[in-house]
C-alpha positions in Angstrom: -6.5 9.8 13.5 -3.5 9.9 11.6 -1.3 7.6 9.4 1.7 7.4 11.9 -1.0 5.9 14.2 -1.3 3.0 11.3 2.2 2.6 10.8 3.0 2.3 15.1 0.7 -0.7 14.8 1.5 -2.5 11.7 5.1 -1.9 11.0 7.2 0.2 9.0 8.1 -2.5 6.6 8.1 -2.2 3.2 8.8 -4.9 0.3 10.2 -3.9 -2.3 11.8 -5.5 -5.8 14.4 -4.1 -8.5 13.2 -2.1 -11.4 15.2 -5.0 -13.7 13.5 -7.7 -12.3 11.2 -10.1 -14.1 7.7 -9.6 -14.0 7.1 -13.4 -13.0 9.6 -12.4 -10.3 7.4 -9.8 -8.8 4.5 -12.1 -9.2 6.1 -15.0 -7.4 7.3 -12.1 -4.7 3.4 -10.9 -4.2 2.0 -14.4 -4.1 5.4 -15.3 -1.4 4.7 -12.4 0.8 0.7 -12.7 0.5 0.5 -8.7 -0.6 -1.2 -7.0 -3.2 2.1 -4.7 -4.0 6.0 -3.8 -3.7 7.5 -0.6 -4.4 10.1 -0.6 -6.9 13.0 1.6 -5.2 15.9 3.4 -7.6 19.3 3.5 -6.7 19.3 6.3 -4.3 16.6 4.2 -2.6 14.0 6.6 -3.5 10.7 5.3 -4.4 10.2 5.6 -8.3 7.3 2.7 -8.7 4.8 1.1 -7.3 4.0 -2.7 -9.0 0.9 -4.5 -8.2 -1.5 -7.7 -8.8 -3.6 -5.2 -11.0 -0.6 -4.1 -12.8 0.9 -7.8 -13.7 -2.7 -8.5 -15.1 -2.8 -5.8 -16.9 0.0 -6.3 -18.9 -0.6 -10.3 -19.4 -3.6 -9.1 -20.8 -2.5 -6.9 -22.9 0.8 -8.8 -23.8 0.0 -12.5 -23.3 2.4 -14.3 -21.4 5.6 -13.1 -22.7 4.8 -10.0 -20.5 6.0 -12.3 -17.4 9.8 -12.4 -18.7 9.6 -8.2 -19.0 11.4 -6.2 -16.3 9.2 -4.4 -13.8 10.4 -1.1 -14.9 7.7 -1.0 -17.9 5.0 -2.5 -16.0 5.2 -0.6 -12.9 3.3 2.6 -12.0 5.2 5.4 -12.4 3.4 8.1 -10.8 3.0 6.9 -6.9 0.3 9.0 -4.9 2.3 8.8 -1.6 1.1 10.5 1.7 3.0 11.9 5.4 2.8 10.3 8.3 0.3 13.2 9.8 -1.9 13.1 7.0 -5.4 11.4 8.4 -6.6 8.3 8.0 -9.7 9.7 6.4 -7.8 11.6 4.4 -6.2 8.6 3.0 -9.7 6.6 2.6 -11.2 9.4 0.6 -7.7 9.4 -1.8 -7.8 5.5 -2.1 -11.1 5.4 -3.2 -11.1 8.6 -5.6 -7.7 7.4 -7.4 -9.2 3.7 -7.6 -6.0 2.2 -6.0 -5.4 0.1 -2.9 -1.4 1.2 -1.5 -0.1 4.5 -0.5 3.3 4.7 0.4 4.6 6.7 3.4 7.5 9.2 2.3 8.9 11.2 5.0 11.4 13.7 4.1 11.7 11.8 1.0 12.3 8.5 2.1 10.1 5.7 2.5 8.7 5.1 6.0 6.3 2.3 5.3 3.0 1.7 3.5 -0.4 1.6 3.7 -2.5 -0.7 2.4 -7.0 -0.2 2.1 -6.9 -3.7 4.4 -4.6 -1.6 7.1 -7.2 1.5 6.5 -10.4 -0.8 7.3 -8.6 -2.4 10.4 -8.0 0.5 11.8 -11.4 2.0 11.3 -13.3 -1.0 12.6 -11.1 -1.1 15.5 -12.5 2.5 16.1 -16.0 1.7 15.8 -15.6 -1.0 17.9 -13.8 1.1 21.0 -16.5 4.0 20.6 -19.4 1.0 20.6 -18.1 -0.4 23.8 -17.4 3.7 24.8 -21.0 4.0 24.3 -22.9 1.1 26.2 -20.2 1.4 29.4 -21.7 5.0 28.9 -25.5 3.5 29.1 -25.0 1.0 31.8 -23.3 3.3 34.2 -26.2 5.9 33.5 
């Protein structure tokens, strides 16, 4: 299976925020959209960031509250592990889980064409299960 597969399912869109905006902006923007990320996209609306509930804690902890009134732009993850719509979903899992992060963002041809988040990895992978479990005992009962 591959990411396009994903991405037919859940949608191809994408939040993003400015790389000026306030930190408590992006907060208020995760908490509004009930996400765990938005890409921060320059203005040749290429991806150049990727800020998330880990980040924004980070920082906080590191800079007490005063962080929150900082732009996004020094908070934000700078070097985004994107993928292609053909790579697989395994693929993906195995990258998530190495790198310790949750969001991959889907570049094609250099452009953003949606994201993927370890929730929409795990969906997809228990819906599998599921079809080859029911697969298996319409196997056993027609036997």
């Amino acid at each position: 299976m591959i990411v396009s597969i994903i991405l037919a399912d859940k949608g191809r869109e994408v939040v993003t925020i400015e790389p000026g905006a306030s930190l408590a902006r992006a907060a208020k923007l995760l908490a509004e959209k009930r996400i765990g990320a938005a890409l921060i996209l320059g203005a040749d609306l290429r991806l150049v960031g990727i800020i998330s509930e880990r980040d924004i804690v980070q920082a906080i902890a590191a800079r007490g509250a005063a962080a929150l009134d900082e732009p996004v732009s020094q908070t934000m993850t700078r070097k985004v592990e994107t993928c292609n719509e053909n790579e697989t979903i395994s693929s993906i899992m195995e990258r998530m889980t190495n790198g310790k992060f949750r969001h991959v963002p889907v570049v094609d041809q250099g452009r953003l064409a949606g994201i993927v988040s370890i929730g929409d990895v795990v969906k997809h992978r228990l819906q599998q299960v599921e079809r080859e479990s029911a697969a298996m005992r319409d196997y056993i009962l027609t036997a």
